[in-house]
N, CA, C and O of each residue as an XYZ file, in Angstrom:
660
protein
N      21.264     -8.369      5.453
C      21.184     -7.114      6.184
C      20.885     -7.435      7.648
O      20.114     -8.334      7.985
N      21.504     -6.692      8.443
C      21.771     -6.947     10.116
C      20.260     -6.118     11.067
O      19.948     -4.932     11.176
N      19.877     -6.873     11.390
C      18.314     -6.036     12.476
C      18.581     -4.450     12.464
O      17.805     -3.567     12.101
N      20.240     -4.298     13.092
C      20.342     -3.204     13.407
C      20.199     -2.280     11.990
O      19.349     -1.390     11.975
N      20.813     -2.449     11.133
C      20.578     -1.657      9.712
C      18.887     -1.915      9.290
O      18.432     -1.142      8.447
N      18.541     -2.313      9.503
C      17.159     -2.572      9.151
C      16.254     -1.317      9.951
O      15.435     -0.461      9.618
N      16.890     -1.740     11.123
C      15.686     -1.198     12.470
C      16.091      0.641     11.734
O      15.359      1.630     11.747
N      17.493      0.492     11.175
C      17.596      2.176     11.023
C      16.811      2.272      9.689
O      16.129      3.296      9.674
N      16.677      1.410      8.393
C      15.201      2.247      7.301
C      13.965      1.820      7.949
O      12.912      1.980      7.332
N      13.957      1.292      9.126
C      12.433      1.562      9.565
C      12.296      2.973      9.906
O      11.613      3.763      9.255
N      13.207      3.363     11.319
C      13.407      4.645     11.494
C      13.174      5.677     10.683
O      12.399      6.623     10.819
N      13.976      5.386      9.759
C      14.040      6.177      8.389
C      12.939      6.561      7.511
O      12.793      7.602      6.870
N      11.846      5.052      7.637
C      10.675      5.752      7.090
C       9.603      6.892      7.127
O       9.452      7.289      8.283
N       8.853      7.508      6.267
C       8.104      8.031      6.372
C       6.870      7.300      7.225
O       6.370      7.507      8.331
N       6.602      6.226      6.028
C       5.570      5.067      6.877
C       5.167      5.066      8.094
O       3.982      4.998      8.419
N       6.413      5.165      9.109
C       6.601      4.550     10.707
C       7.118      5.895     11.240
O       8.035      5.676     12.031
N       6.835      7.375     11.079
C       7.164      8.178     11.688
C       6.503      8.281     12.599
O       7.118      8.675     13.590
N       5.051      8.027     12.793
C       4.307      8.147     13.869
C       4.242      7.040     14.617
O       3.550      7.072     15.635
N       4.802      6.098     14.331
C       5.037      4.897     15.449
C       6.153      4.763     15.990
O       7.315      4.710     15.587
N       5.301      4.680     17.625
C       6.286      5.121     18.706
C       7.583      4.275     18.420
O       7.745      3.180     17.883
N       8.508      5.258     19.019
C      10.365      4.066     18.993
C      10.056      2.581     19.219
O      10.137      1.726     18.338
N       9.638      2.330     20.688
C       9.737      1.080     21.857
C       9.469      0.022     20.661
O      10.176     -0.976     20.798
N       8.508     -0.019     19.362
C       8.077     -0.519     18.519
C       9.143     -0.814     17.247
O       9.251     -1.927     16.731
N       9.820      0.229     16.878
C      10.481      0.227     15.540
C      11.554     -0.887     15.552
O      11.847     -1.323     14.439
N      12.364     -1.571     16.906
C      13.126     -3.204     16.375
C      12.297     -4.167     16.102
O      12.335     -4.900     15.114
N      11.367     -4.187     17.162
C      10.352     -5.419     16.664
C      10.080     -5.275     14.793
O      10.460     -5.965     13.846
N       9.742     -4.769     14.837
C       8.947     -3.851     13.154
C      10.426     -4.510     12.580
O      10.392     -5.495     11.843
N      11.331     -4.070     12.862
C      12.834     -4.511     11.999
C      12.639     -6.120     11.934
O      12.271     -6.684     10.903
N      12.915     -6.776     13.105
C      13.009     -8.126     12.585
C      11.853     -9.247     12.029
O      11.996    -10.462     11.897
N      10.491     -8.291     11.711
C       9.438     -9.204     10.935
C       9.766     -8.487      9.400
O       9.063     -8.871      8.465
N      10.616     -7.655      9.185
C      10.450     -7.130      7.965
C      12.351     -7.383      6.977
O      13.443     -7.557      7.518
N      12.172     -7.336      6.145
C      13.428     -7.385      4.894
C      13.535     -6.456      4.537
O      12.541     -5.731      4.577
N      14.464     -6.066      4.126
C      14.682     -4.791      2.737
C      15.040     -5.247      1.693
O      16.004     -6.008      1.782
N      14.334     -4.957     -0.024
C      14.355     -5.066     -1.132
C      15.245     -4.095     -1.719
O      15.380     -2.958     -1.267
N      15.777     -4.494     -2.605
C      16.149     -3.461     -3.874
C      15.674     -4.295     -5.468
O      15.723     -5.423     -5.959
N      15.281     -3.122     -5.780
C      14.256     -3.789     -7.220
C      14.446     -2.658     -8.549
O      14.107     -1.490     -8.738
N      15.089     -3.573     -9.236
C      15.410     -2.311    -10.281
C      13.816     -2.685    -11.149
O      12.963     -3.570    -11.222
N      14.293     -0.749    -11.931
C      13.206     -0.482    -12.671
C      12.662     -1.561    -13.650
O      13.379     -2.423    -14.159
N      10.705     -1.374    -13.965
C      10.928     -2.310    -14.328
C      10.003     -3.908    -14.097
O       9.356     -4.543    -14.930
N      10.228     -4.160    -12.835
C      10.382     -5.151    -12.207
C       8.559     -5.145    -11.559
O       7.893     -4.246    -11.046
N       8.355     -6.060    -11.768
C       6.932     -6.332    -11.210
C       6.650     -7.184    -10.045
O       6.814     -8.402     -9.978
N       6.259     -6.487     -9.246
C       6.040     -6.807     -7.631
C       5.387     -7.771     -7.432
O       5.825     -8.836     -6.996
N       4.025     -7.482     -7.782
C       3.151     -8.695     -7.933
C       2.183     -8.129     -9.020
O       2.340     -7.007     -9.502
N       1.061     -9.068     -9.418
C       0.314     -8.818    -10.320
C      -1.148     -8.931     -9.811
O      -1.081     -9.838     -8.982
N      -2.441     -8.495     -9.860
C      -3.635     -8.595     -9.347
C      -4.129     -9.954     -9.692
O      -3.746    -10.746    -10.553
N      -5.200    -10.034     -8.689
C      -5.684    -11.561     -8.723
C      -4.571    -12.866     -8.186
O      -4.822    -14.070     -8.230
N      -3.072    -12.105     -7.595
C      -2.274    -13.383     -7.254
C      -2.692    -13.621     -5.689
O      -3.683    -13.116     -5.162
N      -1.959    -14.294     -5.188
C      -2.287    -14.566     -3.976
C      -1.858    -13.153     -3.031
O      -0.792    -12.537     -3.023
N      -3.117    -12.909     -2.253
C      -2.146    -11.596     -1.205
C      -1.803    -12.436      0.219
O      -2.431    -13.136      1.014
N      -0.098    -11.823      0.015
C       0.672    -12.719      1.114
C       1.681    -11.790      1.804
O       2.121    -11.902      2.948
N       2.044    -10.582      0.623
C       3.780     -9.990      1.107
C       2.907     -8.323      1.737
O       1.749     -8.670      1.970
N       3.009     -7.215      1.971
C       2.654     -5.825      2.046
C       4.130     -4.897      2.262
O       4.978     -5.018      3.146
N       4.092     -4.151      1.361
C       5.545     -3.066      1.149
C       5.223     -2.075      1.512
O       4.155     -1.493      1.320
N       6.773     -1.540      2.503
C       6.465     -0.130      2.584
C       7.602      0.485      1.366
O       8.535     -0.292      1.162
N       7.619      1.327      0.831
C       8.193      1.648     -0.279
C       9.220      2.952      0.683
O       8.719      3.963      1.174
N      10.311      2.681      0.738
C      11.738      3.074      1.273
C      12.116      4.891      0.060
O      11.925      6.068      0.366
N      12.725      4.220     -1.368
C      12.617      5.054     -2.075
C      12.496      4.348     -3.558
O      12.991      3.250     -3.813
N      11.735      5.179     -4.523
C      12.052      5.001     -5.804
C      10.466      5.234     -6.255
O       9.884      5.953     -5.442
N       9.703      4.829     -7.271
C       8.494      5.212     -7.582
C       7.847      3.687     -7.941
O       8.544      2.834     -8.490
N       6.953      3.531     -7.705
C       5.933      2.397     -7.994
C       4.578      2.698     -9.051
O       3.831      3.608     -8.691
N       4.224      1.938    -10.388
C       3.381      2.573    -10.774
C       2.022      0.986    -10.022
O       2.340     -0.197     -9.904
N       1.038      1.425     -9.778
C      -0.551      0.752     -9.285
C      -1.141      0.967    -10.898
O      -1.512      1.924    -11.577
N      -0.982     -0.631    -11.094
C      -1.990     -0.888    -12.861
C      -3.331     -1.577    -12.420
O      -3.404     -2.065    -11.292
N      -4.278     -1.621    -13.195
C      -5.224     -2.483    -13.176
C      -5.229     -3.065    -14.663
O      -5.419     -2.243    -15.559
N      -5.078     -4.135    -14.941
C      -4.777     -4.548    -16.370
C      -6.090     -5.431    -16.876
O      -6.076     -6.539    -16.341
N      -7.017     -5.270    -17.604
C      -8.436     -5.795    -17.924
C      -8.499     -5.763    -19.932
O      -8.558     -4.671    -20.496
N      -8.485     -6.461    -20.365
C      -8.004     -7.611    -20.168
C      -6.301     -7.537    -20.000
O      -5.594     -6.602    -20.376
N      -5.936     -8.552    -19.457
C      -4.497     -8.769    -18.814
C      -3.177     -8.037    -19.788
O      -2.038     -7.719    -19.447
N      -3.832     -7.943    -21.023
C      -2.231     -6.883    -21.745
C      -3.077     -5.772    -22.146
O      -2.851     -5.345    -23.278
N      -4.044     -5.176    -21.451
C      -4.348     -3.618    -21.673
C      -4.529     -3.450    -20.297
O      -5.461     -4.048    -19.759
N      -3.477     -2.431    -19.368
C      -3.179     -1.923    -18.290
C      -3.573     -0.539    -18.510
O      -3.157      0.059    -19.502
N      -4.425      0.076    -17.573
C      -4.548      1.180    -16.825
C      -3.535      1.598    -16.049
O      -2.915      0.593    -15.702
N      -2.944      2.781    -15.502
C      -2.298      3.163    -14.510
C      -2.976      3.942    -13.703
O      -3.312      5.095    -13.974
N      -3.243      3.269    -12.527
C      -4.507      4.243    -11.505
C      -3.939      5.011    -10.273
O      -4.545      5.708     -9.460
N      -2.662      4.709    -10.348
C      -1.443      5.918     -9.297
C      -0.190      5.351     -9.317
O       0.215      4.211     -9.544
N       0.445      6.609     -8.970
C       2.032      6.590     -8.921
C       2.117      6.435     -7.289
O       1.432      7.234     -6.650
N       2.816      5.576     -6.633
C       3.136      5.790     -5.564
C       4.680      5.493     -5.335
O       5.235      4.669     -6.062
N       5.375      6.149     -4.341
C       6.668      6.969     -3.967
C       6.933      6.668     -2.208
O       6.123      6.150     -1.439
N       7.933      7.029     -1.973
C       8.440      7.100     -0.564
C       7.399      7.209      0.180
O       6.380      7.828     -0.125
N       7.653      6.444      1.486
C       6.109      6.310      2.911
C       5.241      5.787      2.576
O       4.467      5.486      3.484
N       4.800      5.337      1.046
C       3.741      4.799      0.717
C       3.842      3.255      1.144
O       4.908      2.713      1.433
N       2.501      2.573      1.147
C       2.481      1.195      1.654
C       1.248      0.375      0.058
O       0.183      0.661     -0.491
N       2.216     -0.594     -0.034
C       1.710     -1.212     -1.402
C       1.281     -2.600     -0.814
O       1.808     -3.089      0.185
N       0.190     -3.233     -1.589
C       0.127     -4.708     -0.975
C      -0.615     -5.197      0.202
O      -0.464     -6.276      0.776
N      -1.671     -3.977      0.554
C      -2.398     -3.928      1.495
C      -2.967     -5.125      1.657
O      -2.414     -5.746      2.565
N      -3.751     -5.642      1.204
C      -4.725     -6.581      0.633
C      -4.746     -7.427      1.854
O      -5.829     -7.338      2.433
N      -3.719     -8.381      2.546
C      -3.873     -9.123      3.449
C      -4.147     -8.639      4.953
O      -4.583     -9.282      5.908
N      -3.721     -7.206      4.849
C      -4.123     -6.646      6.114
C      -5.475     -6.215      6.496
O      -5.755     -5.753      7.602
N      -6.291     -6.387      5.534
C      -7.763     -6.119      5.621
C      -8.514     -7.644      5.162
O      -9.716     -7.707      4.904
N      -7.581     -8.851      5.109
C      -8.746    -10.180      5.059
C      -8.857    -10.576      3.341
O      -9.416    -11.542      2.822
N      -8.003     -9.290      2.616
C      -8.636    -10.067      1.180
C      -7.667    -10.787      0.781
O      -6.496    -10.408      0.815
N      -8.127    -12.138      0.272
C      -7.026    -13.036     -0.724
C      -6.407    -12.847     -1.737
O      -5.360    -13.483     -1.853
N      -6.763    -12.025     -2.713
C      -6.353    -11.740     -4.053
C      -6.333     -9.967     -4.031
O      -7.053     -9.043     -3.654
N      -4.997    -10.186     -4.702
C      -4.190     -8.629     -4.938
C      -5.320     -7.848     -5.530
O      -5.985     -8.525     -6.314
N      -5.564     -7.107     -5.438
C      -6.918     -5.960     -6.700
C      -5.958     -4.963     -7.214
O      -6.279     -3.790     -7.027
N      -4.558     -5.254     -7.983
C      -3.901     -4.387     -9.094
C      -2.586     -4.803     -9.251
O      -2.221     -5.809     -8.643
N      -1.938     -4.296     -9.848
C      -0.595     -4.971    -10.257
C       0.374     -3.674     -9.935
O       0.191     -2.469    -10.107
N       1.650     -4.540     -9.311
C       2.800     -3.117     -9.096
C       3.659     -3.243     -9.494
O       4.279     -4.239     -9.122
N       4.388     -2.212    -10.662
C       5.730     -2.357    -11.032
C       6.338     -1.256    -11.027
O       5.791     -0.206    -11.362
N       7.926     -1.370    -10.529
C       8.503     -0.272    -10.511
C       9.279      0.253    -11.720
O      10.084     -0.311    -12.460
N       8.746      1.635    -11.697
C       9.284      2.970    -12.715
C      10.215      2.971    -12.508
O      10.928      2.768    -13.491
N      11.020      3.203    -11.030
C      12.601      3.642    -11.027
C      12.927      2.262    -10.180
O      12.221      1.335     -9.782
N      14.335      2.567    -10.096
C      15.137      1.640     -8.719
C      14.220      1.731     -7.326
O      13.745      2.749     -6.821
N      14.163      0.957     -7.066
C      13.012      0.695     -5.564
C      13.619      0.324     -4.899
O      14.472     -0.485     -5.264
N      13.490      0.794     -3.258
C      13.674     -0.251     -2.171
C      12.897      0.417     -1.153
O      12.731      1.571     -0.757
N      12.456     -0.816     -0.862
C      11.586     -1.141      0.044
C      11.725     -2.410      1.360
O      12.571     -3.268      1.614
N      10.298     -1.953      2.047
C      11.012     -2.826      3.600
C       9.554     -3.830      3.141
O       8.458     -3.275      3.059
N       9.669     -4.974      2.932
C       8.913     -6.544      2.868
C       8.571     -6.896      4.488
O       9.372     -6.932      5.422
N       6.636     -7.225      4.515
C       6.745     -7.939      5.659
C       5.643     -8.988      4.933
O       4.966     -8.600      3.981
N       5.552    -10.063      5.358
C       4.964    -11.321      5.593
C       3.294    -10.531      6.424
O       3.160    -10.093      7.566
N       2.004    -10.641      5.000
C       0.997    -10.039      5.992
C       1.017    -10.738      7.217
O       1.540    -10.285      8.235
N       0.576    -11.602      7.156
C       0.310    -12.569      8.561
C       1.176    -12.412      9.772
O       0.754    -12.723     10.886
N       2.274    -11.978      9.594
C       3.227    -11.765     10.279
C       2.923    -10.382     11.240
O       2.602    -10.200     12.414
N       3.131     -9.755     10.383
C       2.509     -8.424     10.577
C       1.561     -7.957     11.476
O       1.641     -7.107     12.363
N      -0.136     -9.269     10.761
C      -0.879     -8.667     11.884
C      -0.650     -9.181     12.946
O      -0.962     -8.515     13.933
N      -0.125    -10.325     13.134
C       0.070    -10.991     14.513
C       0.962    -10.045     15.531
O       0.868    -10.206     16.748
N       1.829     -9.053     14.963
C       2.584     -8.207     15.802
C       1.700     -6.961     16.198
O       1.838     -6.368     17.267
N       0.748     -6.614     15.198
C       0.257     -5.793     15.386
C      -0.914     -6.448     17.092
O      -1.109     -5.937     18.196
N      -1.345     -7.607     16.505
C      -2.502     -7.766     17.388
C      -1.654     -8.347     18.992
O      -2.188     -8.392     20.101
N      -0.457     -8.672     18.700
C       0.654     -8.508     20.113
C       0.870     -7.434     20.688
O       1.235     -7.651     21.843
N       0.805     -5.983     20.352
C       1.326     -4.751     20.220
C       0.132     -3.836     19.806
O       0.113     -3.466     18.632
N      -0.608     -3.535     20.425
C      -2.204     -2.909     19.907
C      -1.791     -1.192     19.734
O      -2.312     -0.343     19.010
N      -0.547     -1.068     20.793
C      -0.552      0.588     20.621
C       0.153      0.764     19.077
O      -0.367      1.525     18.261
N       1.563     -0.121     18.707
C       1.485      0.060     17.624
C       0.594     -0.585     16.432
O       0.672     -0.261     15.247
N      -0.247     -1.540     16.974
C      -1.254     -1.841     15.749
C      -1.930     -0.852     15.153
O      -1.891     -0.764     13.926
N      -2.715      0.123     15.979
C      -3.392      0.972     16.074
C      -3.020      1.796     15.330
O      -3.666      2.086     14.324
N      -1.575      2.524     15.740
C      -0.689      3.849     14.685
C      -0.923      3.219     13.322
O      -1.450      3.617     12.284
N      -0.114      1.653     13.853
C       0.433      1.187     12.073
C      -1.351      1.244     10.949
O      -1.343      1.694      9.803
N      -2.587      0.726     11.595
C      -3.726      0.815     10.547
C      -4.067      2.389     10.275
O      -4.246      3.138      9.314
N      -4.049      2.434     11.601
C      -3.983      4.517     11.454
C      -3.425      4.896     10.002
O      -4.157      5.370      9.134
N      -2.429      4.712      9.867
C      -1.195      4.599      8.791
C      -1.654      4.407      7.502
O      -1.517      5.298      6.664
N      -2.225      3.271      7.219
C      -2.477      2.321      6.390
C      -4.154      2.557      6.231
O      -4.573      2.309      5.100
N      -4.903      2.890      6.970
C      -5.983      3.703      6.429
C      -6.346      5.008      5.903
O      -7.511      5.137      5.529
N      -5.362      6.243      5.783
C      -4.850      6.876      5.387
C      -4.513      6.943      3.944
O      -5.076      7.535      3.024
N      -3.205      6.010      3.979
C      -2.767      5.320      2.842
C      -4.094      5.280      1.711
O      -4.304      5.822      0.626
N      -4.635      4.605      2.337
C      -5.765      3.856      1.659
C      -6.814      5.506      0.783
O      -6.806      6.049     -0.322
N      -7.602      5.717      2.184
C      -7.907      7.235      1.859
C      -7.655      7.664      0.615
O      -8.228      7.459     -0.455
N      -6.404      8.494      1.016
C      -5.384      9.127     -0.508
C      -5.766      8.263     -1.643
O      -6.496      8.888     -2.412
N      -5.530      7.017     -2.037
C      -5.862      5.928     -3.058
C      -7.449      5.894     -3.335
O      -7.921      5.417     -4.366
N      -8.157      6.411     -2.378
C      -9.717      6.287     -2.975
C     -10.126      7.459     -3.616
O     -10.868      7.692     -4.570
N      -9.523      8.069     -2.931
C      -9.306     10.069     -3.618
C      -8.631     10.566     -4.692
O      -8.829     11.636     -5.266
N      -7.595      9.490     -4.994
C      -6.561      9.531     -6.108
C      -7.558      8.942     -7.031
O      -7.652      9.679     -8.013
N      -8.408      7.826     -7.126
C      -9.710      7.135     -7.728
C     -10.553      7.446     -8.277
O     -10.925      6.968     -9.348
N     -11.188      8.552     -7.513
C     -12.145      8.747     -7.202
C     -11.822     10.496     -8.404
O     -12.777     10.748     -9.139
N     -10.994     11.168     -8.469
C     -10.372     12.624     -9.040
C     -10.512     11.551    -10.918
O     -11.165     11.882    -11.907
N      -9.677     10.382    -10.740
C      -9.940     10.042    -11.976
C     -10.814      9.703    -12.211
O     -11.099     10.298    -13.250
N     -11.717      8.963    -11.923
C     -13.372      8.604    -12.326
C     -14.082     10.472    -12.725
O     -14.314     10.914    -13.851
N     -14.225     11.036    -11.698
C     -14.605     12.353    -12.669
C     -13.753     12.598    -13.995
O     -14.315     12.785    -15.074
N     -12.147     12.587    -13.834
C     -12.066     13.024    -15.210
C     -12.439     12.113    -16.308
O     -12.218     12.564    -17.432
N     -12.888     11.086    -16.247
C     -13.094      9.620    -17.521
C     -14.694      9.908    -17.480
O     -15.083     10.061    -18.638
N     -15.590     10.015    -16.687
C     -16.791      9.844    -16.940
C     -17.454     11.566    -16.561
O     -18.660     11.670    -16.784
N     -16.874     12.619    -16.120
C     -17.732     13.856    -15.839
C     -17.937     14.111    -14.176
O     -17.616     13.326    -13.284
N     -18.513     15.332    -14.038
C     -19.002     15.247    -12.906
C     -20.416     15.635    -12.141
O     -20.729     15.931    -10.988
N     -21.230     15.444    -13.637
C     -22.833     15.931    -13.992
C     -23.389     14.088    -13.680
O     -23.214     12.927    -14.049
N     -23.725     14.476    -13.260
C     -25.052     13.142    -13.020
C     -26.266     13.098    -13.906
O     -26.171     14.307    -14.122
N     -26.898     12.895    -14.325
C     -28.073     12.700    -15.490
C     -29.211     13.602    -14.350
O     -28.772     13.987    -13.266
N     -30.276     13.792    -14.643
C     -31.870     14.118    -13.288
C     -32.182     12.845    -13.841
O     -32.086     12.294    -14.938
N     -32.649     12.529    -12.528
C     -33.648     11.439    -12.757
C     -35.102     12.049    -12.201
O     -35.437     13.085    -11.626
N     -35.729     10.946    -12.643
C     -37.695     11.232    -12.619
C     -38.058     11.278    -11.254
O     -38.924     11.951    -10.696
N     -37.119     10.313    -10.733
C     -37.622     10.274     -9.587
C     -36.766     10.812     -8.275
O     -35.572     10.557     -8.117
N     -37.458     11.490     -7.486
C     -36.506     12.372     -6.628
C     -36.681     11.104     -5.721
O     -37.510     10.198     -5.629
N     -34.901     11.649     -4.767
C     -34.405     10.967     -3.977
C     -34.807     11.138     -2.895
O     -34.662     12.331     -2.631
N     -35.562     10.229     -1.503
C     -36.323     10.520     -0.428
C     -35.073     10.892      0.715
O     -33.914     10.479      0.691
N     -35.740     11.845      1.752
C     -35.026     12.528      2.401
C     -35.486     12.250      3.994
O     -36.588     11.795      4.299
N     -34.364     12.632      5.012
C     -35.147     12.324      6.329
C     -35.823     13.147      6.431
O     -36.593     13.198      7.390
């Protein structure tokens, strides 16, 4: 695939709507486009975090698998979403596994790559974590809705009251 077709599903994304144009070729030539039929497992948790996806179109399911052949599904994520965070915040190892439900494609960047453009480029660094903390957000909230429904949303009293300013 040619920069120029590229630079247009950056365009195209949801992901990168708020990051300014002057930005979106650069963004093209650190990044690939995937196609991944259903199915297909992205990566798995605990591997090395190295790649971060923005998901173009198709559906992605986020597992946490404990022990390794009993998987949880802890969100569906879809178009604009960004999978594979992990290296953009410093951590080494994936914390879940992604495989796609439908036909996928998506735009692949190299974390390292990434932040180095970002930390070349601060106005779009800035949008792009903007972005990607967000991302994140939604995923702690998406988390956070299931933990009430698995465990309640009553807390026990305890004996001892909690000190206040």
């Amino acid at each position: 695939m040619t920069v120029a077709s590229t630079t247009g599903r950056v365009q195209e994304s949801l992901f990168f709507r708020q990051i300014p144009e002057e930005h979106l070729a650069g963004v093209a030539e650190i990044c690939r486009v995937v196609e991944l039929p259903a199915r297909t497992t992205i990566f798995e948790e605990y591997e090395r975090a190295k790649d971060v996806y923005v998901i173009l179109s198709g559906e992605v399911s986020l597992l946490i698998c404990e022990p390794k052949d009993a998987c949880r599904q802890i969100a569906v994520v879809g178009e604009g979403d960004l999978v594979g965070w992990s290296p953009l915040v410093g951590r080494p190892r994936l914390s879940d596994t992604a495989v796609t439900q439908t036909p996928v494609k998506a735009l692949v960047f190299d974390g390292n790559e990434l932040l180095e453009f970002c930390r070349a480029n601060p106005a779009f660094g800035f949008e792009f974590m903007r972005q990607a903390a967000s991302a994140l957000a939604m995923r702690l909230s998406g988390t956070r809705l299931q933990l009430l429904q698995m465990c309640g949303n009553r807390f026990p009293m305890f004996d001892v009251q909690p000190e206040t300013d």
